[in-house]
C-alpha positions in Angstrom: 27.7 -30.0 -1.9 28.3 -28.0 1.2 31.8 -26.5 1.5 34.3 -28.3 4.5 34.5 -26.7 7.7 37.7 -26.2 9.5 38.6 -29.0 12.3 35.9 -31.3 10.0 37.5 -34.8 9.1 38.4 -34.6 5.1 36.2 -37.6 3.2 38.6 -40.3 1.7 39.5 -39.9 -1.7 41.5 -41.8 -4.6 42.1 -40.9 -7.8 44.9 -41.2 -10.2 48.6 -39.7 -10.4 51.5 -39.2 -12.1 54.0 -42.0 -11.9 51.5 -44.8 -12.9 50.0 -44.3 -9.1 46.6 -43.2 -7.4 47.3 -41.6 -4.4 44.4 -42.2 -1.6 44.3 -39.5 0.9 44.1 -41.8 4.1 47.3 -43.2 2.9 49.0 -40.0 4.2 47.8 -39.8 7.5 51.0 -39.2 9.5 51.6 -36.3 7.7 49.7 -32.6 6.8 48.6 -32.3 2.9 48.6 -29.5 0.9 46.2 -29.8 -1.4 45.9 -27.1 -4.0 43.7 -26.9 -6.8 44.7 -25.5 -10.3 42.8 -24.7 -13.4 44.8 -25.8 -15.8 47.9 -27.8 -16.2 51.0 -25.8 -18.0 48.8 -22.4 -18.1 50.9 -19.2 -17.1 49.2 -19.0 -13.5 49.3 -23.2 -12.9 52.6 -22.9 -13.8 53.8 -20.1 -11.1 51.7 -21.6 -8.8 53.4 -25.0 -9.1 56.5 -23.5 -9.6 56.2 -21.8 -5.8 55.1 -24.9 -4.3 58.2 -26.5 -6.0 60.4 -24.1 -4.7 59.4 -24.4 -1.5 59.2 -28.4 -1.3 62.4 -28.6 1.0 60.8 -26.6 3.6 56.7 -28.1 3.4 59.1 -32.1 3.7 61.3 -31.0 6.7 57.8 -29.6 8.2 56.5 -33.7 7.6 53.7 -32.1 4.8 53.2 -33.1 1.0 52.4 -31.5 -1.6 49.6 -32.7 -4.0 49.0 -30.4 -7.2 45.1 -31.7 -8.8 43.3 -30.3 -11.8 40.7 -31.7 -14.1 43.7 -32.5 -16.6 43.9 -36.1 -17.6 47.0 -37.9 -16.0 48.7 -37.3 -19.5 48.7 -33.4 -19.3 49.6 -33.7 -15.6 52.8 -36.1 -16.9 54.0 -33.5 -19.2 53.5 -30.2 -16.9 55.3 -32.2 -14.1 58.0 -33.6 -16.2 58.8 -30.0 -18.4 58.5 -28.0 -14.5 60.4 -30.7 -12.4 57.8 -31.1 -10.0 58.7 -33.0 -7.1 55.4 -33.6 -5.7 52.4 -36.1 -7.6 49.9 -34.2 -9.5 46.6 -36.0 -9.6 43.6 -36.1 -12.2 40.1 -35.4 -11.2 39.0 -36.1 -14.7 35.5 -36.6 -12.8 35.3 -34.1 -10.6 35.0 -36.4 -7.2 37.3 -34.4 -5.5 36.5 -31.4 -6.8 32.8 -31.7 -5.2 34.4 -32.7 -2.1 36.2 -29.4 -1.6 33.2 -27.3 -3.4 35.9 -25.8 -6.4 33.9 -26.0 -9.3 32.6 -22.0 -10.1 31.5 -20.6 -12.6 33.7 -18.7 -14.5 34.0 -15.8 -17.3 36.0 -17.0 -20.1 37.2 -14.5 -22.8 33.2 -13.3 -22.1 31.2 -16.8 -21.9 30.5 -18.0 -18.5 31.9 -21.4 -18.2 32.5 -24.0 -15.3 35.7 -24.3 -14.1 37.8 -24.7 -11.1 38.7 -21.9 -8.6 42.1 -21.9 -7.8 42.0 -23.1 -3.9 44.0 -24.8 -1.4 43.5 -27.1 1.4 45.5 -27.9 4.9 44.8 -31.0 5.9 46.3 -32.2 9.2 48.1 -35.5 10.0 44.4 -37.2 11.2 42.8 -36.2 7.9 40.8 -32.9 9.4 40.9 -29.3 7.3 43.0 -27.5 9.3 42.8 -23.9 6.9 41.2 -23.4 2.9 42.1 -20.7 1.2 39.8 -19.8 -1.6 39.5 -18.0 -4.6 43.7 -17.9 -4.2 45.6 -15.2 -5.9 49.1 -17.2 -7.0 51.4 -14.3 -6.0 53.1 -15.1 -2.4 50.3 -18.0 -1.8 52.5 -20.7 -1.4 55.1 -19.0 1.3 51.6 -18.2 2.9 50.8 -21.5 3.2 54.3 -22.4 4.2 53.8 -20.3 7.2 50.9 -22.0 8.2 52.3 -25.1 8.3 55.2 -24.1 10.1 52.9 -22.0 12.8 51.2 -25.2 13.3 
């Protein structure tokens, strides 16, 4: 699948959550989304990552934007790395990739020397009619969330 273009309209999407929920992305028009991509659930990286975004909650609410943490994890794993980092924000599980395609994330990857498929940590602005406002891509976890922050905040 071809990668999103910025000011394109995001496809709808549902898939399941934590909290015994499926979040649907149309259900948040009103609002922007942050949408950010992780590996894995509870790895050292996932877990700074989420961490940042956590941090900075506060700010991305009073700036009408949510968060949404997704990862090919099954809801379980996504329970547990919410509940042990105090998440505030619904992680979701893209056990089957549907959302991944949508947003072009899965790469290939080298793992410990054997290319595998995986996905590349990325994240998405969507704005309050459902359009990709910014992507960042291939995202290193160190100051990414303020970055993000500041986007939202610029408008």
């Amino acid at each position: 699948m071809s990668e999103l273009e910025t000011g394109q309209p995001v496809p709808d999407f549902e898939v399941p959550a934590t909290g015994e929920q499926s979040i649907r992305l149309s259900e948040l028009r009103g609002r922007k989304v942050v949408l950010f991509f992780y590996p894995k659930a509870s790895t050292p990286g996932c877990t700074q990552e989420g961490q940042d975004f956590r941090d900075l909650y506060p700010q991305f609410q009073a700036a009408n934007t949510e968060i949404l943490g997704i990862s090919r994890d099954g809801v379980k794993a996504q329970e547990n790395f919410k509940a042990k980092q105090d998440f505030p924000y619904p992680l979701l599980s893209d056990k089957a990739e549907t959302v991944c395609g949508l947003f072009d994330v899965i790469r290939e990857k080298n793992m410990y020397g054997r290319k595998v498929m995986g996905i590349e940590r990325s994240t998405f602005l969507i704005d309050e009619e459902g359009r990709l406002l910014e992507a960042w891509r291939k995202v290193k976890v160190k100051g990414h969330a303020q970055a993000v922050l500041e986007r939202v905040q610029a408008g």
